[in-house]
C-alpha positions in Angstrom: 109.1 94.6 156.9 110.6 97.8 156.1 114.3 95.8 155.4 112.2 93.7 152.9 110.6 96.5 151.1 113.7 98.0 150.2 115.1 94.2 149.2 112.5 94.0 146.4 112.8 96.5 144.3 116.9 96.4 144.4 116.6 92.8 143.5 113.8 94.0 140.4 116.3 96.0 139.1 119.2 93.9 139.4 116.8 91.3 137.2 116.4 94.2 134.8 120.2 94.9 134.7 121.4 91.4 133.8 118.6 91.1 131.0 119.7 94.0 129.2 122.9 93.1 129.4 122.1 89.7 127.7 120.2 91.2 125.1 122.7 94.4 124.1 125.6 91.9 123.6 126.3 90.9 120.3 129.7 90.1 120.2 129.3 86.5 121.0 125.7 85.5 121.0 123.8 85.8 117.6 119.8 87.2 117.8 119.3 83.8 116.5 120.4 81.9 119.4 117.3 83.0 121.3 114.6 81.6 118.4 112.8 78.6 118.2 114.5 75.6 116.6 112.7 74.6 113.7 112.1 70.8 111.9 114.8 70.3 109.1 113.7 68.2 106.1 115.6 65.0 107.8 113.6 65.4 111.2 116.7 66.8 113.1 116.0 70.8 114.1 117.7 73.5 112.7 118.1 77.1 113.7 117.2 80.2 111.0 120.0 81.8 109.6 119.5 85.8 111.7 121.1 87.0 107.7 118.6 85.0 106.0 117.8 86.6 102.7 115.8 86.5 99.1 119.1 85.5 97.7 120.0 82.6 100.1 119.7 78.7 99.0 116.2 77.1 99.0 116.0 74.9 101.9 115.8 70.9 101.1 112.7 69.5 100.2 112.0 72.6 98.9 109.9 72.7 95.2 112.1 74.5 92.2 110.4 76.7 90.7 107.6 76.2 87.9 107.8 79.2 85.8 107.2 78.8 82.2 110.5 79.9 80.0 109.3 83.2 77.8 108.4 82.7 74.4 110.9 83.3 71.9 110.4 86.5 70.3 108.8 86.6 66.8 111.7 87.3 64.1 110.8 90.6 62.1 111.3 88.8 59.1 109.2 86.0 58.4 111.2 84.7 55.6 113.8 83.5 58.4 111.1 80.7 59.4 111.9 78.4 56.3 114.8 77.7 54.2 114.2 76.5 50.6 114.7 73.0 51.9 112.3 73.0 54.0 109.6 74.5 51.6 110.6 71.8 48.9 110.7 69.1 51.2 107.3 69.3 52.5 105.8 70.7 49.2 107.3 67.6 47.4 108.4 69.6 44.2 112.1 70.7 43.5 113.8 74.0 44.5 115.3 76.9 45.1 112.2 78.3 46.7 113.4 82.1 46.5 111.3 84.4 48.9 109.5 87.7 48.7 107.8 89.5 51.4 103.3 89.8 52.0 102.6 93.0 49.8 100.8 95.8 52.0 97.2 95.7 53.3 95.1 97.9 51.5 95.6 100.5 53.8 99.3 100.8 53.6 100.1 98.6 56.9 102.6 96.2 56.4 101.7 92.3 57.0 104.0 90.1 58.8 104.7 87.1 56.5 106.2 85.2 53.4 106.2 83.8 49.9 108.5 80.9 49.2 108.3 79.9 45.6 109.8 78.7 42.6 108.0 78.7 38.6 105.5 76.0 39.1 105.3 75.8 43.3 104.9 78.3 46.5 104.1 78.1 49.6 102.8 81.2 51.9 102.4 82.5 55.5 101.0 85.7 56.5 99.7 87.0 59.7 96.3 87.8 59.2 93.5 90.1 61.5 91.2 88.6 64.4 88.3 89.9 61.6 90.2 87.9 58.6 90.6 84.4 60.9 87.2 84.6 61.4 85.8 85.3 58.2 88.2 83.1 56.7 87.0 80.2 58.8 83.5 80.8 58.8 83.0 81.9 55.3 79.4 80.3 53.3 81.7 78.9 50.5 84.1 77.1 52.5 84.3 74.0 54.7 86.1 73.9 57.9 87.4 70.9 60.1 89.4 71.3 63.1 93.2 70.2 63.0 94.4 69.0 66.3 98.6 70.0 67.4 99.1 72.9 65.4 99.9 76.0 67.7 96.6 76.9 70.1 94.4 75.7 67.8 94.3 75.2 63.8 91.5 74.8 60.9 91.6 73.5 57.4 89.7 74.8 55.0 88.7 74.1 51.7 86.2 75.3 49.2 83.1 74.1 49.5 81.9 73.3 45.8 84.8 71.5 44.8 87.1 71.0 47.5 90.5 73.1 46.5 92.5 76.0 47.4 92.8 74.5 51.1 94.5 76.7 53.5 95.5 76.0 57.2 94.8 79.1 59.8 96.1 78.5 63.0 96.6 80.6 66.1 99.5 80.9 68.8 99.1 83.1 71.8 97.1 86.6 70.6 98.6 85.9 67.0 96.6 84.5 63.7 97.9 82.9 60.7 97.2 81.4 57.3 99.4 78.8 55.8 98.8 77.8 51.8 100.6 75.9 49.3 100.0 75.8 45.3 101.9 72.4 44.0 101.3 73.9 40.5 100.4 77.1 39.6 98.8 75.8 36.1 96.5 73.5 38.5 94.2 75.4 40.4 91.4 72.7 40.8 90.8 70.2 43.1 93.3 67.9 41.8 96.2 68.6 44.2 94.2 69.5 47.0 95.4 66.1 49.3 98.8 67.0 48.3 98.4 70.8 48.8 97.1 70.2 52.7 99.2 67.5 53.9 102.0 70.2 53.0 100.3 73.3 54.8 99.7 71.0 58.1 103.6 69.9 58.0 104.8 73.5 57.3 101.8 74.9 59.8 103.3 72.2 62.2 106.6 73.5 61.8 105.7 77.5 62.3 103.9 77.0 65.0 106.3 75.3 67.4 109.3 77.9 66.5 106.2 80.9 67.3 105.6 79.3 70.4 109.1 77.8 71.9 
């Protein structure tokens, strides 16, 4: 018995010996030799790369990736959203449309936004306050309908008593805005009204997509 005493732990540590021998080599057995295979996208097993990184290929099957593209960013100067043709196309009346830049709020702040016009037409955007959209929209004198693929969301309105001056306000992402067009500055009734807001909804149309990508 005393022979095989001595036998056991010689033979424990030759055990020992050989498995950190195994496991300290590196030369020609990789770390990833000893993990589990794992199901490829075809059913056959594949081994993980031991070098596997963040930049390394998807594996197949894999989904691509569903993040939206940025928005473009807003021009500084609103003017570059229309050229003259574009203005006299949708308002219907002859050009050059030459354009000026929004005066100044009241307070001094400059407001993002244009005037294209000529002697008898124009056509405007500005970027108006959260306060002004509302006010605008909700206002006793003035109807408002809903307009459905302009930006996040868009209404018309339109005076109340008589039906003119319509203007489109539409919004994309925290932004607010206020399209109107005047097919003749002599006219200020009613009478061009239909013409007037099939013009601010193609222009509005138009603004909104380039605001929004």
């Amino acid at each position: 018995m005393q022979g095989l005493h001595w036998w056991v732990p010689a033979m424990a540590a030759a055990v020992v010996a050989a498995a950190l021998t195994g496991c300290s080599s590196s030369a020609g057995t990789s770390a990833s030799a000893h993990r589990p295979a794992l199901p490829s996208a075809a059913g056959a097993t594949a081994t993980p790369s031991a070098t596997a990184g963040a930049g390394d290929a998807a594996p197949p099957g894999a989904a691509p990736s569903s993040a939206p593209a940025p928005a473009p960013a807003r021009p500084a100067d609103a003017c570059v959203m229309l050229t003259s043709d574009q203005v006299a196309a949708a308002v219907g009346t002859p050009g050059p449309y030459n354009d000026s830049h929004e005066d100044p709020a009241d307070d001094g702040t400059p407001v993002w936004g244009c005037t294209w016009g000529t002697r008898t037409s124009y056509a405007d955007l500005r970027e108006v306050t959260t306060v002004q959209y509302l006010t605008s929209t909700t206002a006793g004198n003035v109807t408002g309908t809903p307009l459905s693929g302009i930006g996040d969301g868009a209404i018309l309105t339109v005076r109340k008593d008589d039906g003119s001056m319509p203007t489109v306000h539409f919004t994309t992402g925290s932004h607010f805005y206020a399209v109107s067009v005047t097919l003749d500055r002599s006219e200020t009734d009613a009478a061009n009204a239909g013409k007037e807001t099939a013009a601010e909804q193609a222009l509005a149309t138009t603004l909104a997509k380039a605001l929004t990508g």
